[in-house]
N, C-alpha and C positions, 0 to 999 in steps of 0.2 A: 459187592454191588455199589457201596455207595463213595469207593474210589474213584467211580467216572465220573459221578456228578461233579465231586468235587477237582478233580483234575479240567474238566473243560472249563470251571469259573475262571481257575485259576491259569488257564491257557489263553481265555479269553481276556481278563484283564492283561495280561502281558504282552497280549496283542494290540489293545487300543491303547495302553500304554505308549507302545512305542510308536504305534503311528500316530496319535495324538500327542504326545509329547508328555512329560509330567508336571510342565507348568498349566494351573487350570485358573489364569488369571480371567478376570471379569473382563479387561480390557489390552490382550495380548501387545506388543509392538511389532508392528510388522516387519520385516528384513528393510534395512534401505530407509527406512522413516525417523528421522530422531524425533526424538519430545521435544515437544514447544510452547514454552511457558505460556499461557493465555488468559488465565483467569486467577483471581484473587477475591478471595473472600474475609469477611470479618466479622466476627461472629459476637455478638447479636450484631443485627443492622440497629436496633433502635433502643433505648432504655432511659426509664425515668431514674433518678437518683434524688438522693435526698442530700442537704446540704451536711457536706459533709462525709457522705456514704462513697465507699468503693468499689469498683466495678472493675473484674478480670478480664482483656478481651484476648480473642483467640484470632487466629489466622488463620486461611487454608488453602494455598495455591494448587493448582492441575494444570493439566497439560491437555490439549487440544481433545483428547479422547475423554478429558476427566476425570484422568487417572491422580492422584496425590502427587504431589511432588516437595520432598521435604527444602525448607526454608533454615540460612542459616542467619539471616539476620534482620530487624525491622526496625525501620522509624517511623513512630509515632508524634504529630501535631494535632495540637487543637486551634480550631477556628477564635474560640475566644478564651483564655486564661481565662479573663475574670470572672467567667461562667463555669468552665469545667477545664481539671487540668488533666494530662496524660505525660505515664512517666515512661522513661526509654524501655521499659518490661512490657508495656502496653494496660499498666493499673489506671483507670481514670476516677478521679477525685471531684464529687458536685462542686463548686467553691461559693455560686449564690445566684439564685432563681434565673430563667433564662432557657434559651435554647443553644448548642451550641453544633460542630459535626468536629469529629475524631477523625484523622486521615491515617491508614496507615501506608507502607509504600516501600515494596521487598522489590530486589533486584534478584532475578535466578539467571543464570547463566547469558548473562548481559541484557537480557529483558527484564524493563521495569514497568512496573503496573502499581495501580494505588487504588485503594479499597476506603469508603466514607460509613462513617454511620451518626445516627444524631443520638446526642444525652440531651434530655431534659432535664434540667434541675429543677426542682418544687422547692416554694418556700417552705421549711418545718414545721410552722404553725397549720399549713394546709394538711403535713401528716398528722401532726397529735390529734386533730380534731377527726380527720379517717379513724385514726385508731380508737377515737372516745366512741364512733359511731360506729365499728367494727364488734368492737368488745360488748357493744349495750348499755357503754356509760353516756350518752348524748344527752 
C-alpha cells in the first residue's frame, strides 16, 4: 500500500520537473534577452577610518533583473591622496583627518559604470580619547 504514495510523489516531481525546467533560478533569462550590465555597487557606501587604518572594499555588479554578474577587473581612485589612499586591490588607507570619496569603475562586456563611497578620516587623538571614554578611563 504504501507503493502508491510513494510512486505519485515521485511521478509528480518528474512531471514539474520537466515542465518547469530544473533551473530554479530567483531571476530566470528569458529566450532572446541578453544580460545588460546596469548597476554597480560598492560595498560599504560610507566608513570612518582612523589614521592610518585599513579598510577592504568590495564590488557588486548586476544586470537589469539584478541578477550578479561576475567582474574581472577594477580601478580604484581617490578624490584626495592626502586624505585617503586606495590601492589597485581596492584596500583604502586613512592618511590624515578629512573627508574624502573612493571611485570604483568596472567595465563588463563593454559597459562601463563607476560606483563612489566616502571615507572619513578621524584625527587619532579623537580615537584615544573615544576609547578612554569607552573603556571607563575618562
Amino acid at each position: 500500500m504504501t507503493r502508491l504514495p510513494t510512486a505519485l510523489v515521485v511521478l509528480g516531481c518528474v512531471a514539474y520537473s520537466t515542465a518547469c525546467g530544473s533551473d530554479s533560478g530567483l531571476n530566470p533569462e528569458p529566450e532572446g534577452e541578453p544580460r545588460v550590465f546596469t548597476t554597480l555597487q560598492l560595498n560599504p557606501a560610507s566608513h570612518v577610518l582612523r589614521v592610518g587604518e585599513l579598510l577592504q572594499l568590495a564590488v557588486v555588479a548586476r544586470d537589469q533583473r539584478l541578477t550578479y554578474m561576475p567582474v574581472d577587473a577594477v580601478s580604484y581612485s581617490s578624490s584626495d591622496s592626502e586624505i585617503a589612499v586606495v590601492s589597485s586591490t581596492g584596500r583604502v588607507t586613512g592618511v590624515s583627518a578629512g573627508t574624502a570619496e573612493i571611485f570604483a569603475t568596472v567595465v563588463v562586456q563593454g559597459v562601463t559604470r563607476q560606483a563612489t563611497m566616502i571615507v572619513t578620516v578621524d584625527d587619532e587623538d579623537f580615537w584615544e580619547c573615544y576609547d578612554c571614554w569607552y573603556d571607563g578611563d575618562w
